[in-house]
CHARMM internal coordinates of N, CA and C (Angstrom, degrees):
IC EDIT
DIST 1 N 1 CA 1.4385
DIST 1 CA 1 C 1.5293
ANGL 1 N 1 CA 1 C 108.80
DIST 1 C 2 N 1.3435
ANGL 1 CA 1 C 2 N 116.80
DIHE 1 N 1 CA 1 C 2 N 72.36
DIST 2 N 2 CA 1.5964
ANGL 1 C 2 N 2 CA 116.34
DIHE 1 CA 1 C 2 N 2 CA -172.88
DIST 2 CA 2 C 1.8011
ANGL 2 N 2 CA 2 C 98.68
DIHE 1 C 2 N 2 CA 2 C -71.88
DIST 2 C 3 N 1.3207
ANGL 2 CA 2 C 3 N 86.01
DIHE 2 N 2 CA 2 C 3 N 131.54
DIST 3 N 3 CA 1.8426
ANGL 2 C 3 N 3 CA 103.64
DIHE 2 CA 2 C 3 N 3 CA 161.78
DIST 3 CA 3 C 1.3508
ANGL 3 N 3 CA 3 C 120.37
DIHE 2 C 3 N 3 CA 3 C -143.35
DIST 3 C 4 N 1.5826
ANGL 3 CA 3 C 4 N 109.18
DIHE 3 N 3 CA 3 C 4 N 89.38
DIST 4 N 4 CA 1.3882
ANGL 3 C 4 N 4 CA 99.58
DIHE 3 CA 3 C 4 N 4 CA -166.01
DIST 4 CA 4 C 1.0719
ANGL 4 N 4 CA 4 C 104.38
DIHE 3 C 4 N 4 CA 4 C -135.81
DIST 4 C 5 N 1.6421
ANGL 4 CA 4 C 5 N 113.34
DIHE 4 N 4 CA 4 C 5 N 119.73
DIST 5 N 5 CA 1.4684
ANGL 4 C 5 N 5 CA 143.35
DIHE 4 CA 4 C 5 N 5 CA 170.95
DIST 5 CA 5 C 1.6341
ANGL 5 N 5 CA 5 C 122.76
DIHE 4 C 5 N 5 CA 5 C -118.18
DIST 5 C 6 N 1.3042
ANGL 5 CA 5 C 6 N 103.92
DIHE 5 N 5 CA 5 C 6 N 172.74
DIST 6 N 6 CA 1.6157
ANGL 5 C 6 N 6 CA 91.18
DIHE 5 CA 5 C 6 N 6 CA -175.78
DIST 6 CA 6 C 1.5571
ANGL 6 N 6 CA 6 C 94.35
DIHE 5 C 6 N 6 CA 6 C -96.55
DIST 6 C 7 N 1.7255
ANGL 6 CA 6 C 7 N 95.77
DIHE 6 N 6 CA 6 C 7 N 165.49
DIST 7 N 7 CA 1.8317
ANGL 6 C 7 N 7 CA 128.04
DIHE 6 CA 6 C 7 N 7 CA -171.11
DIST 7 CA 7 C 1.1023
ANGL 7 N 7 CA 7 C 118.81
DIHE 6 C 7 N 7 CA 7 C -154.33
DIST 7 C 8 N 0.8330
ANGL 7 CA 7 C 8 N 85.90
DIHE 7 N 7 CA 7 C 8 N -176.47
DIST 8 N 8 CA 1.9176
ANGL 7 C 8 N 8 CA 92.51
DIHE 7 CA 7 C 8 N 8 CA -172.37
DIST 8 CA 8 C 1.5456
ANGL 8 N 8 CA 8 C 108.71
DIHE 7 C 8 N 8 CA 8 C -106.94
DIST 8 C 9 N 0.9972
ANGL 8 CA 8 C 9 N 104.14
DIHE 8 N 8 CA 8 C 9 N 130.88
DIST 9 N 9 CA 1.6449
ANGL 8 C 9 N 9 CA 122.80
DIHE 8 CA 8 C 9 N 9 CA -153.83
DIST 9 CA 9 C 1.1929
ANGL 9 N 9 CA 9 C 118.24
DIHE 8 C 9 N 9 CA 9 C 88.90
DIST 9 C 10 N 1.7123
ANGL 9 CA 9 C 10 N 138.97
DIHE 9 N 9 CA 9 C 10 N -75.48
DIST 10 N 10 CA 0.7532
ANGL 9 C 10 N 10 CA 143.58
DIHE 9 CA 9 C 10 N 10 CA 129.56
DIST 10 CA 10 C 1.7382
ANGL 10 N 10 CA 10 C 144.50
DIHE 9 C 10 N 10 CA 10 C -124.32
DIST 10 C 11 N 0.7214
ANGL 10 CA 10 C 11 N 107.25
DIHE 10 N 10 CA 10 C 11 N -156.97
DIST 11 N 11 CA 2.0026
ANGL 10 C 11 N 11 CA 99.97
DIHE 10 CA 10 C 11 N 11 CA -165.20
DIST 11 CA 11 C 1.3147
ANGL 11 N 11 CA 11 C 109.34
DIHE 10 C 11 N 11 CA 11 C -91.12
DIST 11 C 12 N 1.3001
ANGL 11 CA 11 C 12 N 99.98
DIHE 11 N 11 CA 11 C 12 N 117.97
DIST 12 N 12 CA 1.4045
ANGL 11 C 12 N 12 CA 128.67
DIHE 11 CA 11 C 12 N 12 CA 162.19
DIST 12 CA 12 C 1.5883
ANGL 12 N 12 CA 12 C 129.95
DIHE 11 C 12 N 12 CA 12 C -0.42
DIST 12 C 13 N 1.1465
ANGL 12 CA 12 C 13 N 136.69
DIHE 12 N 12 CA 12 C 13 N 92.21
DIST 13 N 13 CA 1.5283
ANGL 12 C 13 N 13 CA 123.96
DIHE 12 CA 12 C 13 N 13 CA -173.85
DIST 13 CA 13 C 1.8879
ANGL 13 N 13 CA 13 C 110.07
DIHE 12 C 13 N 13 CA 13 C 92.31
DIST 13 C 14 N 1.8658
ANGL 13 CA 13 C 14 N 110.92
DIHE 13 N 13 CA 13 C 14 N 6.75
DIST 14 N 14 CA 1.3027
ANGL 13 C 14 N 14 CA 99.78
DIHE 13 CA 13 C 14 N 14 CA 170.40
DIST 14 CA 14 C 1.6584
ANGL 14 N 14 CA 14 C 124.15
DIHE 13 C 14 N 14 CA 14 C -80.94
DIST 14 C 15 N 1.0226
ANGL 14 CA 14 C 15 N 102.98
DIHE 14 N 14 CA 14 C 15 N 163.34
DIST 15 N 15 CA 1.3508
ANGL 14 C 15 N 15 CA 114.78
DIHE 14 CA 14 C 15 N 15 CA 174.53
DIST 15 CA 15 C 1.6298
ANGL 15 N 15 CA 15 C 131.17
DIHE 14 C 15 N 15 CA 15 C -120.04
DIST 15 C 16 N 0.8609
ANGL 15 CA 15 C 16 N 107.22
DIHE 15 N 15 CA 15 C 16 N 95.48
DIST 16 N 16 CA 1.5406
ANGL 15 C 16 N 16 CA 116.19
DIHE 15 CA 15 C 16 N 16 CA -168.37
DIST 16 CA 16 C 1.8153
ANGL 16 N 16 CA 16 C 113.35
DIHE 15 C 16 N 16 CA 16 C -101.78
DIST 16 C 17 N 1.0516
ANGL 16 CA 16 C 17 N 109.49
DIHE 16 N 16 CA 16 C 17 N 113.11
DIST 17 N 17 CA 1.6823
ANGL 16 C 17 N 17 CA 103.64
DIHE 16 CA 16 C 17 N 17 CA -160.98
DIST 17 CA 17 C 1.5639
ANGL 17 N 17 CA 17 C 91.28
DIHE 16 C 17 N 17 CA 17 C -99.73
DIST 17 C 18 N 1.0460
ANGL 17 CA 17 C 18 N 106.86
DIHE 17 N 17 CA 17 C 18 N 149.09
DIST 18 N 18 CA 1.5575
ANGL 17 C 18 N 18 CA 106.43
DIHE 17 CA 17 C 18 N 18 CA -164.42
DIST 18 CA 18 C 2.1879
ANGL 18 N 18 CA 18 C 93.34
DIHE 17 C 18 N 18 CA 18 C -140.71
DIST 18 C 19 N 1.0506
ANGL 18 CA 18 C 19 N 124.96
DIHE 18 N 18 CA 18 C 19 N 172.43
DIST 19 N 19 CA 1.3294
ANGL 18 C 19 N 19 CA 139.23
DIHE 18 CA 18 C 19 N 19 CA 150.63
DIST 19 CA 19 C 1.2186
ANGL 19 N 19 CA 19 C 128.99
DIHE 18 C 19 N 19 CA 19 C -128.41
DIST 19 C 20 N 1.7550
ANGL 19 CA 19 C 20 N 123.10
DIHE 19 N 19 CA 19 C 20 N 116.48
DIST 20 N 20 CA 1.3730
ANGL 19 C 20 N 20 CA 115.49
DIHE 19 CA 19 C 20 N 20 CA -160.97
DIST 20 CA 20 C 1.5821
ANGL 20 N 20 CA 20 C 136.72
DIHE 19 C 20 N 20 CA 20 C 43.71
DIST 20 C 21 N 1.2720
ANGL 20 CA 20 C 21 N 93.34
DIHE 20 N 20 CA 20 C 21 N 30.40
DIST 21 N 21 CA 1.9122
ANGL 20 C 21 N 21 CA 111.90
DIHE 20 CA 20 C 21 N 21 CA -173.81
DIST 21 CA 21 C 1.6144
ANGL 21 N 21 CA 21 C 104.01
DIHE 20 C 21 N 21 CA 21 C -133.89
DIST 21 C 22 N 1.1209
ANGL 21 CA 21 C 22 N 111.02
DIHE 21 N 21 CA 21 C 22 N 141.37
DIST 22 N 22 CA 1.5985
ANGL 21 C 22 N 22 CA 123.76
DIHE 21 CA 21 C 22 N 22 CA 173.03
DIST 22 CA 22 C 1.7652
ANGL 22 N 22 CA 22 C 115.40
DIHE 21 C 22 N 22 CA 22 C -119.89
DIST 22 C 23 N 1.0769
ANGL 22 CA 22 C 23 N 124.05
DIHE 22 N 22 CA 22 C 23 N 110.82
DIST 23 N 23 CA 1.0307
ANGL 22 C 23 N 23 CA 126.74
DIHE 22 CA 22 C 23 N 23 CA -169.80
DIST 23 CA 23 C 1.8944
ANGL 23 N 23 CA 23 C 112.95
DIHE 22 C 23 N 23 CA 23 C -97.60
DIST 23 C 24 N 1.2941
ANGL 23 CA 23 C 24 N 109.74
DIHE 23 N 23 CA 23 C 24 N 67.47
DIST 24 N 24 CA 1.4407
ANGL 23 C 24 N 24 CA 101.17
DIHE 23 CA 23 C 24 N 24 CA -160.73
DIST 24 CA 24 C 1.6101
ANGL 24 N 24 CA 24 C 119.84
DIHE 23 C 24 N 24 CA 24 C -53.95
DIST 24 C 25 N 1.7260
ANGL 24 CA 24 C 25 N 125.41
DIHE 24 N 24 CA 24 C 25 N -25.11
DIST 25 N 25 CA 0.9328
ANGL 24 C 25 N 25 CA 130.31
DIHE 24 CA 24 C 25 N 25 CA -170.23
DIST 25 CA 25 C 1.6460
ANGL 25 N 25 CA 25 C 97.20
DIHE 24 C 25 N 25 CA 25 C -68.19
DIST 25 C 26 N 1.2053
ANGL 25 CA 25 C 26 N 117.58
DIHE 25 N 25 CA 25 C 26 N -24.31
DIST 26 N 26 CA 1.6488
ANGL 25 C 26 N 26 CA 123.75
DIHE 25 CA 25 C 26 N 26 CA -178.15
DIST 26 CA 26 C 1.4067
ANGL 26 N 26 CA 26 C 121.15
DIHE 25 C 26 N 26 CA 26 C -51.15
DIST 26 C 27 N 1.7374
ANGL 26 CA 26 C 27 N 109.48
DIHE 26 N 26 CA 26 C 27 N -26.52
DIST 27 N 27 CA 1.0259
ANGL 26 C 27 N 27 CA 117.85
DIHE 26 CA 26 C 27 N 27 CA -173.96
DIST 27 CA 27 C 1.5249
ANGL 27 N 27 CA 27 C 113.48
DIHE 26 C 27 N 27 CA 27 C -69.61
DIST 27 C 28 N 0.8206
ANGL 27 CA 27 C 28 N 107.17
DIHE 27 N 27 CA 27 C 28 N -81.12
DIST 28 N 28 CA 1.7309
ANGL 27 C 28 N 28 CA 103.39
DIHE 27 CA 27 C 28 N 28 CA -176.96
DIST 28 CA 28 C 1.7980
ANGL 28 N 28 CA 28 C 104.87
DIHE 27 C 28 N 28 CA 28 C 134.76
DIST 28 C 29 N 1.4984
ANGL 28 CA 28 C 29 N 95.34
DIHE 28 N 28 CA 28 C 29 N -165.29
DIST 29 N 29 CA 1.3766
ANGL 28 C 29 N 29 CA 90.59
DIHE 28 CA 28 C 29 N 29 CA -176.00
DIST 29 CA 29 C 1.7626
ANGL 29 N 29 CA 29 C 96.72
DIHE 28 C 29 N 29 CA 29 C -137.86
DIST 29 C 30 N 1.6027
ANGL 29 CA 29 C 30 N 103.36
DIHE 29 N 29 CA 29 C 30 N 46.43
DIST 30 N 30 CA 1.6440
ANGL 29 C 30 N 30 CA 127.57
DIHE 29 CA 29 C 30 N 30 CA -178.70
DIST 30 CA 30 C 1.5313
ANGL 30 N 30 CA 30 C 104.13
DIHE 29 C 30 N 30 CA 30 C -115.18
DIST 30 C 31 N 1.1892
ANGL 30 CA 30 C 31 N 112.33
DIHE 30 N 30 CA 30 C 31 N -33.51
DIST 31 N 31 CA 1.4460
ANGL 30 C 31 N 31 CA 121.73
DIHE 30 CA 30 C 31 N 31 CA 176.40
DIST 31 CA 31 C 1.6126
ANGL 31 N 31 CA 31 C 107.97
DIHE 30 C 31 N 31 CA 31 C -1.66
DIST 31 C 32 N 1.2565
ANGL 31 CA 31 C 32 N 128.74
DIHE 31 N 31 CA 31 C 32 N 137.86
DIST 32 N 32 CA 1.6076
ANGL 31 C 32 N 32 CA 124.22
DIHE 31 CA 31 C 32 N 32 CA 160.43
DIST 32 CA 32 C 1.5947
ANGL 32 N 32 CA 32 C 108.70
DIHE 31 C 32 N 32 CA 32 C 65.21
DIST 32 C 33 N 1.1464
ANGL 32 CA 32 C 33 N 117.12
DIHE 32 N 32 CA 32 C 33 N 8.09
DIST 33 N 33 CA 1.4649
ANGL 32 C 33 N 33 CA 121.94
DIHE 32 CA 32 C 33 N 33 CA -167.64
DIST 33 CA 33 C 1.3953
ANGL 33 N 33 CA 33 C 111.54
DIHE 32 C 33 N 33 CA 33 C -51.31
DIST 33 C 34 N 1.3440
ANGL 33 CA 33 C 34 N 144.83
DIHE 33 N 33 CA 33 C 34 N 3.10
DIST 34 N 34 CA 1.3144
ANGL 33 C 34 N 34 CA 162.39
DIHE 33 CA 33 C 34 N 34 CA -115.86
DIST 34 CA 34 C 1.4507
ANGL 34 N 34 CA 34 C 116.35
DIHE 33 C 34 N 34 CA 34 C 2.29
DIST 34 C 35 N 1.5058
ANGL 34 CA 34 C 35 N 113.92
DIHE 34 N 34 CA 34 C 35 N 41.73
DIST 35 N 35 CA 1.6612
ANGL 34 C 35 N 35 CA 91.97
DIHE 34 CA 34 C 35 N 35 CA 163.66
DIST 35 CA 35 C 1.5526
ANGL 35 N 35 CA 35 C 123.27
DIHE 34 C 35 N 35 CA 35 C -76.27
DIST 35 C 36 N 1.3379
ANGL 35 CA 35 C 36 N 113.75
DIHE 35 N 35 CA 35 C 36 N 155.80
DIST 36 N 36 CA 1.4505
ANGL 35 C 36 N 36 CA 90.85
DIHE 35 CA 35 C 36 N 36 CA -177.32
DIST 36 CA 36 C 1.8440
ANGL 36 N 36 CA 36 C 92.97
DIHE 35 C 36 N 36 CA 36 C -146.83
DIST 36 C 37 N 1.7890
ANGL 36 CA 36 C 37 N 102.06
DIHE 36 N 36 CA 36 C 37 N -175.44
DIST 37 N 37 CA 1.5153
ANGL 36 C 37 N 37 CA 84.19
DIHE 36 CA 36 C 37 N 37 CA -179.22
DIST 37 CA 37 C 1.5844
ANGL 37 N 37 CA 37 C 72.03
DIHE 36 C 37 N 37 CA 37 C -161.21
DIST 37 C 38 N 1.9900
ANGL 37 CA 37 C 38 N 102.64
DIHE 37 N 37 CA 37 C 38 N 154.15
DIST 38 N 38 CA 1.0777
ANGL 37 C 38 N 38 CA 124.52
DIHE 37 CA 37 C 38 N 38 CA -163.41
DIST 38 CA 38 C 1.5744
ANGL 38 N 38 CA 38 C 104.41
DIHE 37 C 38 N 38 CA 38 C -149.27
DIST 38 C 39 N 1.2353
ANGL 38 CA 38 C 39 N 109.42
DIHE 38 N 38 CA 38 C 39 N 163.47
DIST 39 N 39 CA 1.4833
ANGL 38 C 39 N 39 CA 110.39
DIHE 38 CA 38 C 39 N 39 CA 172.31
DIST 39 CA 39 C 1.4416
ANGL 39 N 39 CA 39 C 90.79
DIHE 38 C 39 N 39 CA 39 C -113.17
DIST 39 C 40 N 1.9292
ANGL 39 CA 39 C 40 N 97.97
DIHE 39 N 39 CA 39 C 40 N 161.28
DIST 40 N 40 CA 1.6317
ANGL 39 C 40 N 40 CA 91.51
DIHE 39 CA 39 C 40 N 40 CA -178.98
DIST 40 CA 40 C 1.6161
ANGL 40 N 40 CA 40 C 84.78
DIHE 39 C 40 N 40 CA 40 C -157.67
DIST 40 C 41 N 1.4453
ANGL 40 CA 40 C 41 N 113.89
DIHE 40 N 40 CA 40 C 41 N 165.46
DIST 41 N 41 CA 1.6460
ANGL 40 C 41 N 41 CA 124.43
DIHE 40 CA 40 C 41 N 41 CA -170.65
DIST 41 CA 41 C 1.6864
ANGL 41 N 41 CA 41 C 106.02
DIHE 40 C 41 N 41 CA 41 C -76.33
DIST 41 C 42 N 1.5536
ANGL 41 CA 41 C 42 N 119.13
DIHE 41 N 41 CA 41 C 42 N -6.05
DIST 42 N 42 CA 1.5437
ANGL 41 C 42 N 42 CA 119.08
DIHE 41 CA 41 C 42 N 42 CA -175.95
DIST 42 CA 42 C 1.8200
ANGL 42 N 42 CA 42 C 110.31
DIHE 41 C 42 N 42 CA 42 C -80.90
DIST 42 C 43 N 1.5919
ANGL 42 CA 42 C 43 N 111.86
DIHE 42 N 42 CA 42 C 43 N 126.75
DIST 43 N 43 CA 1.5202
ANGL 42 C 43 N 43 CA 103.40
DIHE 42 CA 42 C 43 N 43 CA 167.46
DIST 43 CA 43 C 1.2845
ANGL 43 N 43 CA 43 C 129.03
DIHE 42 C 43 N 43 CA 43 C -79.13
DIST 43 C 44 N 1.4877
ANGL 43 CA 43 C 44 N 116.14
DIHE 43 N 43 CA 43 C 44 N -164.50
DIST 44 N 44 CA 1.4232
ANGL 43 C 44 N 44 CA 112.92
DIHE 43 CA 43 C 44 N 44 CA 167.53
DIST 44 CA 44 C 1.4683
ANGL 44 N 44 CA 44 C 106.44
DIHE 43 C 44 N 44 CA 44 C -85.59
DIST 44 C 45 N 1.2590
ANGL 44 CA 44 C 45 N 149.96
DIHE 44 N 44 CA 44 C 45 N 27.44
DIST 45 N 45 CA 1.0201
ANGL 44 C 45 N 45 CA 151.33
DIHE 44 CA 44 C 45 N 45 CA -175.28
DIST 45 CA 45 C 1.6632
ANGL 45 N 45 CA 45 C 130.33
DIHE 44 C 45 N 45 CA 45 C -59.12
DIST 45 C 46 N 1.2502
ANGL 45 CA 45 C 46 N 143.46
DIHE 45 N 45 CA 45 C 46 N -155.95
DIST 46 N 46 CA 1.5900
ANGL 45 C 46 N 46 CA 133.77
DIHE 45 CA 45 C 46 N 46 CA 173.76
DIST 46 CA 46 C 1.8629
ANGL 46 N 46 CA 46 C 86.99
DIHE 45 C 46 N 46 CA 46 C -61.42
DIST 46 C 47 N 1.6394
ANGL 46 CA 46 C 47 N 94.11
DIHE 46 N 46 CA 46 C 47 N 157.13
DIST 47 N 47 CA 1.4112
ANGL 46 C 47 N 47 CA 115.96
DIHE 46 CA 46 C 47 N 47 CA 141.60
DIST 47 CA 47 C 1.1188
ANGL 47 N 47 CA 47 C 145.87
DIHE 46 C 47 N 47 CA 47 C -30.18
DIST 47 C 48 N 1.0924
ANGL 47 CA 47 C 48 N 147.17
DIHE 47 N 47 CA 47 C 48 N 109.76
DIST 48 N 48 CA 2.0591
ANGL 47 C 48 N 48 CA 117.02
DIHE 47 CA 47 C 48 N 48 CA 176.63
DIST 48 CA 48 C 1.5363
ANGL 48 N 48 CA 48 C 99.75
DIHE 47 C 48 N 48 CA 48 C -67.18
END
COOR INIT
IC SEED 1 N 1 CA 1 C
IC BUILD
């Protein structure tokens, strides 16, 4: 689900893979933004 815009600290939807490192400035000020993601019983099937 790419969403990538600019922010403050840095841009929106990056991904920075790190090992045993925390990059707090990475966070942003999007934090908790409520995206969320779910599974659900609907396919990719026709349109309604």
């Amino acid at each position: 689900m790419p969403d990538v815009h600019l922010g403050k600290g840095s841009t929106i939807g990056s991904v920075i893979p790190t090992k045993g490192a925390i990059i707090p400035a990475a966070v942003g000020v999007d934090i908790g933004c409520g995206m969320n993601a779910l599974r659900t019983a609907v396919n990719g099937g026709r349109p309604a």
